[in-house]
N, C-alpha and C positions, 0 to 999 in steps of 0.2 A: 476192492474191499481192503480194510486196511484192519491190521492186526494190531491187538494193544494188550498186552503182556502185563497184566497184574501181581500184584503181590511178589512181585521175581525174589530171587535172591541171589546177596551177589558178593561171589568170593573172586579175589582181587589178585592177580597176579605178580610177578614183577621176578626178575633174574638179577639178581645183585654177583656184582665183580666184586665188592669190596675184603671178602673175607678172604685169606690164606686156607683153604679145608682141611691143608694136610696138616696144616698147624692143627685147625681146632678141631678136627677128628682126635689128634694125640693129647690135646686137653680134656677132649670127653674122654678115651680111654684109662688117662691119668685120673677123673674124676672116679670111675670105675672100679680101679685099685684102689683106692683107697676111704670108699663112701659105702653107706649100703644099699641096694636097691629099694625104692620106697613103692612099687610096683602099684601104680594108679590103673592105668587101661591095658599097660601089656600083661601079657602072658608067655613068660621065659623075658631073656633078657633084662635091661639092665635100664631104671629110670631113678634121677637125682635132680634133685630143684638146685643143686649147689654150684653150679657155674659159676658163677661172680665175675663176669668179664666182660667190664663196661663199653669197652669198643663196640661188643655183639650187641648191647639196649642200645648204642646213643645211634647204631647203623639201622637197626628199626625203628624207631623212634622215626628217623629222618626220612623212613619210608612210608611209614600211616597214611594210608588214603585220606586224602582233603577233600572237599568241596572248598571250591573256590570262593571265596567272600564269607566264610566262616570260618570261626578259630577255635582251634583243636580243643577238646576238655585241658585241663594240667592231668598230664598221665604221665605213667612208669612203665616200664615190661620186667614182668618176670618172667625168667623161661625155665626151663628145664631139657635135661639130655635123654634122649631117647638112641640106647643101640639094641639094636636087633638082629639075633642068630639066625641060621638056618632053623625051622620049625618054630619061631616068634611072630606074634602078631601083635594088634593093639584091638581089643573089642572096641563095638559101638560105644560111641556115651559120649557126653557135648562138656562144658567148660561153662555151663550156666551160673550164676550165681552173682548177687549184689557187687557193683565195687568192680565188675569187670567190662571194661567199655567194647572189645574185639577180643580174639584169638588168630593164632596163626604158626605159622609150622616153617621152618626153613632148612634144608637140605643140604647134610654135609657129606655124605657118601651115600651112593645110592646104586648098587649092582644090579646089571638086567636079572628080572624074575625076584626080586628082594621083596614084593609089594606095593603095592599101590593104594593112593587112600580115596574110599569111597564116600563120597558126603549122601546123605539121605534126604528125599524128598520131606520138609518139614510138613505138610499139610497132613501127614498121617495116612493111615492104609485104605478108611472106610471107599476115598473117592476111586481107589485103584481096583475095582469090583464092577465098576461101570463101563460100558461099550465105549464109552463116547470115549474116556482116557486110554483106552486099550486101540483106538483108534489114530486118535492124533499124538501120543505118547511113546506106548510100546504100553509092555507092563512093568518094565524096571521100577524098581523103589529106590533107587540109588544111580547117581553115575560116578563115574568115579576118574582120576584123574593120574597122568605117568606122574611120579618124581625125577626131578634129575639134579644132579648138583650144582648148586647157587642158587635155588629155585623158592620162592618167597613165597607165600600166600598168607592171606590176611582172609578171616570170614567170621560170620554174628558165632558170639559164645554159644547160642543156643541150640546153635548146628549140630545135629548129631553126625558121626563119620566115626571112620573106622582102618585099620591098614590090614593090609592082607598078608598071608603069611608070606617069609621068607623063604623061597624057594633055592634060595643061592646059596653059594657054599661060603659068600664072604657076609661080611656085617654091614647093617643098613646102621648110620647114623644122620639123624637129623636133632634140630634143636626147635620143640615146639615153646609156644608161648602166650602168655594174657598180656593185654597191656589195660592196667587197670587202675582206677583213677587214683592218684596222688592225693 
């Protein structure tokens, strides 16, 4: 019998060496002092679209998932700094909207117990009431995924996910982002 896995979704991995963290932890820190937080999905801590540090777009940029024998839209990445205290988290909510072709997340310090981000099953709750997914599933609505530092993901805007509080006594910083058509 052969299995055939419909509708999947699919977030994209990858571990990038490229980046110095300790550098750009203290450029997010520095962005920190001196910006305001513009607080999108977290709760506590500290989020700013104001990076401006074209090495971090031209190093994702050069990592976008391809299909082979097609050519990329013309895209940009904007991203934004996400640090997170002890008792900070990021609610659910997705990156939907016109103009945005992916989202994705890239991890610049990342302490055990700091949170994890749980992406949501998109199909919605009604089929999670039925034996048959309580069967071959589990009941989870979510799985969810460790961070760790240099750790890339790429996944559809329309993803809903979420990070889990920080439990640690040091700060979570990662640098999430759209890359969105030019």
């Amino acid at each position: 019998m052969n299995l055939i896995n419909l509708f999947s979704t699919p977030v994209w991995s990858t571990q990038l060496e490229c980046f110095d963290n300790e550098k750009l932890a203290n450029k997010c820190y520095h962005l920190e002092q001196t910006r305001e937080s513009s607080d999108m999905s977290n709760r506590g801590g500290f989020q700013c679209d104001d990076l401006n540090y074209p090495m971090f777009r031209r190093k994702i940029y050069e990592h976008i998932p391809r299909i082979e024998g097609k050519e990329l839209p013309k895209v940009k990445i904007w991203e934004w700094v996400n640090i997170n205290r002890k008792g900070n988290h990021n609610v659910r909510h997705n990156h939907f909207g016109r103009g945005i072709f992916m989202s994705g997340i890239y991890y610049v310090k990342v302490p055990e117990n700091s949170g994890n981000i749980r992406f949501f099953d998109p199909r919605g709750s009604m089929h999670m009431a039925l034996e048959d997914y309580d069967y071959y599933y589990g009941v989870a609505d979510y799985q969810y995924l460790i961070p760790e530092p240099g750790l890339c993901l790429f996944f559809p805007n329309w993803l809903d996910h979420a990070v889990g509080e920080n439990e640690s006594d040091e700060d979570r910083i990662s640098i999430a982002f759209n890359v969105v058509y030019a």
